[in-house]
N, C-alpha and C positions, 0 to 999 in steps of 0.2 A: 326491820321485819323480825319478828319474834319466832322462834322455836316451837311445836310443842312437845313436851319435855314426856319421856318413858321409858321403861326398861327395852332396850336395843335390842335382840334374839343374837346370840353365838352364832360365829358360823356353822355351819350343819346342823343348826339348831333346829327344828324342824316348826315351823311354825299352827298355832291352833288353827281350826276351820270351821269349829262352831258355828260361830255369830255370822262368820258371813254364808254359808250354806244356810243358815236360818234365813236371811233376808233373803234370797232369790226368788222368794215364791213372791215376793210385793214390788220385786224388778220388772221392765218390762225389755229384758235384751231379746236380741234373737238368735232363733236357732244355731247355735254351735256348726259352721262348718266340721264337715268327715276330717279328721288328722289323716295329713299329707303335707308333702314337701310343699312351698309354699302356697298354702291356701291362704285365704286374704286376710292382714288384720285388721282391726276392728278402730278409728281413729279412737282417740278419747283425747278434749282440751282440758291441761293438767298445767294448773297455776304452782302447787304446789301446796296450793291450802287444804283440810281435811275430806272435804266434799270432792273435789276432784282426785285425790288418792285414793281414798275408800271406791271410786270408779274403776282406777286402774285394778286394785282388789277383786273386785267381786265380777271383772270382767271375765279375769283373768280364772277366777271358782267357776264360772257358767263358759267353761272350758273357746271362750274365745281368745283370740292372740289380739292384746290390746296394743295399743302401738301409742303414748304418750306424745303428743305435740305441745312443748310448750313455748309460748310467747312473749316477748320480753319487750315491755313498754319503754322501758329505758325513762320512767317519772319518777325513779329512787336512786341513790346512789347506794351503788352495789347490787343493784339486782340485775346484772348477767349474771351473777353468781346462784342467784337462786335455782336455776335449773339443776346443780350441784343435789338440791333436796330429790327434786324428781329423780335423777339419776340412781342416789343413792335408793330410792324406793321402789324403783325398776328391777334392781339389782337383788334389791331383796323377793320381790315379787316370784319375778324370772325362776330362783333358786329355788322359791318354796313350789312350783308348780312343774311338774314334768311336762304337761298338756302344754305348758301354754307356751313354755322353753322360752329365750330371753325376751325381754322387753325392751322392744326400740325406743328410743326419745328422741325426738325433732326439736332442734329447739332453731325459733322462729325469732325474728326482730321488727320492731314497726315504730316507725319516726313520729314522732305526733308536735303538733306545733302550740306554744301556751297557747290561752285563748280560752272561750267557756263552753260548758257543754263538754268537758273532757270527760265524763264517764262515757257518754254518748260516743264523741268522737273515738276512743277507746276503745270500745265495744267494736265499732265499726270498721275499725284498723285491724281487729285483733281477727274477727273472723272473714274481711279481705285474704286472710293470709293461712287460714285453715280451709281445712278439706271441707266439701260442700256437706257433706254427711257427717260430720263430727257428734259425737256425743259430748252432752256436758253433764256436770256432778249437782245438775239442780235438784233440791231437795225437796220435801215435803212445805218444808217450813217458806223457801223461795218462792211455791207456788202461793202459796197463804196470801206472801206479801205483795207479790205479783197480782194478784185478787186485789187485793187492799186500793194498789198505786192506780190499777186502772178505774177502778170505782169512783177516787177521787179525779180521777184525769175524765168520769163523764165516756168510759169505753160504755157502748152497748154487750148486746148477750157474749161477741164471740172475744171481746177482751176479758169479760168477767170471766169466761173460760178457760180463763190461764192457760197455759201452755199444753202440751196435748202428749201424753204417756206414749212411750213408745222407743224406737232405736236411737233415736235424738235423745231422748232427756229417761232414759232408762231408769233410773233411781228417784222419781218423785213421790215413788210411795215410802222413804226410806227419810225419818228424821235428822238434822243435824246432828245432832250429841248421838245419833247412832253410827254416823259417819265418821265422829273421832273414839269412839267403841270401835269401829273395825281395823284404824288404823293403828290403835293399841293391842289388839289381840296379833296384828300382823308384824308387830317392832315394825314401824314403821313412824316416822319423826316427820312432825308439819309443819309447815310458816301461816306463822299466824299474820294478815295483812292488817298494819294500823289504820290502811284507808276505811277500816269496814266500823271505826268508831268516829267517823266522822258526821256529825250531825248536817255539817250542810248538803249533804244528796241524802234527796228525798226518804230513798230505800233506806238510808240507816234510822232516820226519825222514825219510820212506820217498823223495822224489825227492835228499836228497841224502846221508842215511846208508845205508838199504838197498839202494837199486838200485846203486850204487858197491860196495858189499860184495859184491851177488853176483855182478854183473862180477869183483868179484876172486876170487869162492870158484869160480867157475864157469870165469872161463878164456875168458869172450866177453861180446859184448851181450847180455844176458838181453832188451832190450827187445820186439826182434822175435821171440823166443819165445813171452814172454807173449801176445802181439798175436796169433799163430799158435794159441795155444791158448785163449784168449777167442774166435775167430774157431770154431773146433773146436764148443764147447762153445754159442758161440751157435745152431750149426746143430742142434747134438742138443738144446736146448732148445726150439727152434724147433717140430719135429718132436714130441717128446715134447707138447709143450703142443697142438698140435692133434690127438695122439690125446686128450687128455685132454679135449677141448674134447667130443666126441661123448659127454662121461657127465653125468647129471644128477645136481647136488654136492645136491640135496634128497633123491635119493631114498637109505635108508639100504644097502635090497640091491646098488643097483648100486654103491658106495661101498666095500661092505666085499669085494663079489665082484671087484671092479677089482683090476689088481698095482697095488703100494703107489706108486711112483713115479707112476704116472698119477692114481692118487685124493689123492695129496697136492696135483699139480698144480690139480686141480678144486676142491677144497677150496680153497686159496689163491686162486683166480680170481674163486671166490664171495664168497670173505669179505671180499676187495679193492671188488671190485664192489657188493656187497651196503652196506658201511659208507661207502665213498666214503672211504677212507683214502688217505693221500699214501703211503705206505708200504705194502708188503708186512705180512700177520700173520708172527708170530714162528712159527719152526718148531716151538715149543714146543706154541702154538695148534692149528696146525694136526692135530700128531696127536691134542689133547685133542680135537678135533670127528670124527678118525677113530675113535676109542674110543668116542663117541657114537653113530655109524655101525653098529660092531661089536656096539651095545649094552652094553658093557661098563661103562659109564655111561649114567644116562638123561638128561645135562646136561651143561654146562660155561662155564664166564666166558670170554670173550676178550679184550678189554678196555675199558675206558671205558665202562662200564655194559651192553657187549654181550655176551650170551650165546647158545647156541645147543643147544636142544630135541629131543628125538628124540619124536616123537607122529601114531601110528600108520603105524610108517613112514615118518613124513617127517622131515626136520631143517628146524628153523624156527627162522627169527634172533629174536632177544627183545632189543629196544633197550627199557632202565632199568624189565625186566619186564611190557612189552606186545610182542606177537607182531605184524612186519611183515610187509605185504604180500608174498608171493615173485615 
């Protein structure tokens, strides 16, 4: 794990505030609890790479008490030690800001077993073990690729809408290289991760084969495009999904009399809810339950022993061919 490398700040040095007061107006944190004995802090998952310091930074400017969790995968050797960087940038943090007074670090641990799909299973370990409301240091440039990956993965409108601005992902309006810009103005020192030039997951081909390429076929930054049309699409998602909310995904008439785009939506919301899946049903699913709806079918599988019924007018979920509660 590599360094990255800057002029340090002296102690009592006082650190700049420029750049990152600039960027809060394109943050999306929330309101600053009143300073008081402890009022709540603010999670932030802090790897120790530039994107998630620059979080702890500019939390800590938008006078929240950010509270650093970081998680130690134990896939490198020597990286218990990494939390050593976060520590170190807490400390600095803490110093430079009277509001936000020290910054706690949690540092977390998660067993993972070889095998494939270790980004995946990673991810999944990593925030098992974080606060359900965590914020993370996803950038502009992640949503881009995040666009990208689903596009080829065949996501409809609410994948293509990347991730969604707010106390979760507070810094999407906020470039990479302006995330190691803040942690430079702040002496503040990063680990740079060598998994992130590895071509065989996905994400790294698409952040440094295809977004390069369409800057070139394109003739600009695609990145703030993407951003612009995720942003587009999250709203008519938005939208769509609360008309969709007003139909009832059991009953078969209003299902099949709904336009298709809102009873897909309803459909999906149920079948999410209903199974308690980490994932979305496949769009394949979901029309086999609008077919059922239609009557076109009196049945159909969806998967891992769930199916879903059409019986007198209603659609009724069937986990491993017993009918659940609705």
């Amino acid at each position: 794990m590599r360094t990255g490398r800057l002029r340090l700040l002296q102690p009592g040095e006082p650190a700049p505030r420029a750049l990152a007061r600039s960027l809060l107006e394109r943050c999306s944190f929330p309101p600053a609890a009143p300073d008081a004995p402890g009022r709540p802090g603010f999670p932030c998952a802090v790897s120790g790479g530039p994107d998630s310091l620059a979080l702890l930074v500019l939390a800590s400017e938008a006078g929240l008490c950010p509270v650093a969790y970081h998680v130690d995968h134990g896939l490198r050797p020597g990286s218990d030690s990494e939390v050593e960087v976060v520590e170190a940038a807490a400390a600095v943090i803490g110093a430079r800001d009277e509001r936000s007074g020290p910054v706690e670090v949690v540092s977390l641990r998660v067993e993972l077993a070889p095998g494939p799909n270790l980004e995946a299973r990673a991810r999944a370990a990593r925030f098992s073990v974080l606060p359900e409301d965590v914020a993370t240091g996803h950038t502009a440039d992640d949503q881009a690729e995040t666009v990208l990956i689903n596009l080829l993965r065949g996501s409809a409108a609410a994948g293509l809408a990347g991730m969604v601005p707010g106390a979760r992902h507070p810094i999407l309006g906020i470039r990479r290289a302006e995330t190691r810009a803040v942690c430079r103005e702040a002496g503040i020192e990063w680990l740079e991760d060598p998994s992130n030039e590895d071509r065989a997951q996905l994400r790294n081909r698409v952040r440094h084969e295809l977004v390069p390429a369409l800057n070139e076929l394109s003739g600009r930054d695609v990145v703030p495009v993407l951003c612009r049309q995720a942003g587009l699409l999250s709203d008519d998602e938005a939208f769509l999904c609360g008309l969709a909310s007003a139909l009832d995904p059991t009953s078969a008439r209003e299902l099949a009399d709904a336009p298709r785009p809102l009873a897909r939506r309803a459909v999906r919301a149920w079948l999410r809810r209903a199974t308690a899946a980490e994932h979305p049903p496949s769009s394949a699913a979901v029309e086999r339950v609008l077919e059922v709806a239609a009557g076109s079918v009196r049945a159909c599988e969806i998967a891992g022993g769930v199916s879903v019924r059409r019986m007198k007018g209603r659609l009724v979920l069937h986990r491993d061919g017993v009918p659940e509660v609705q």
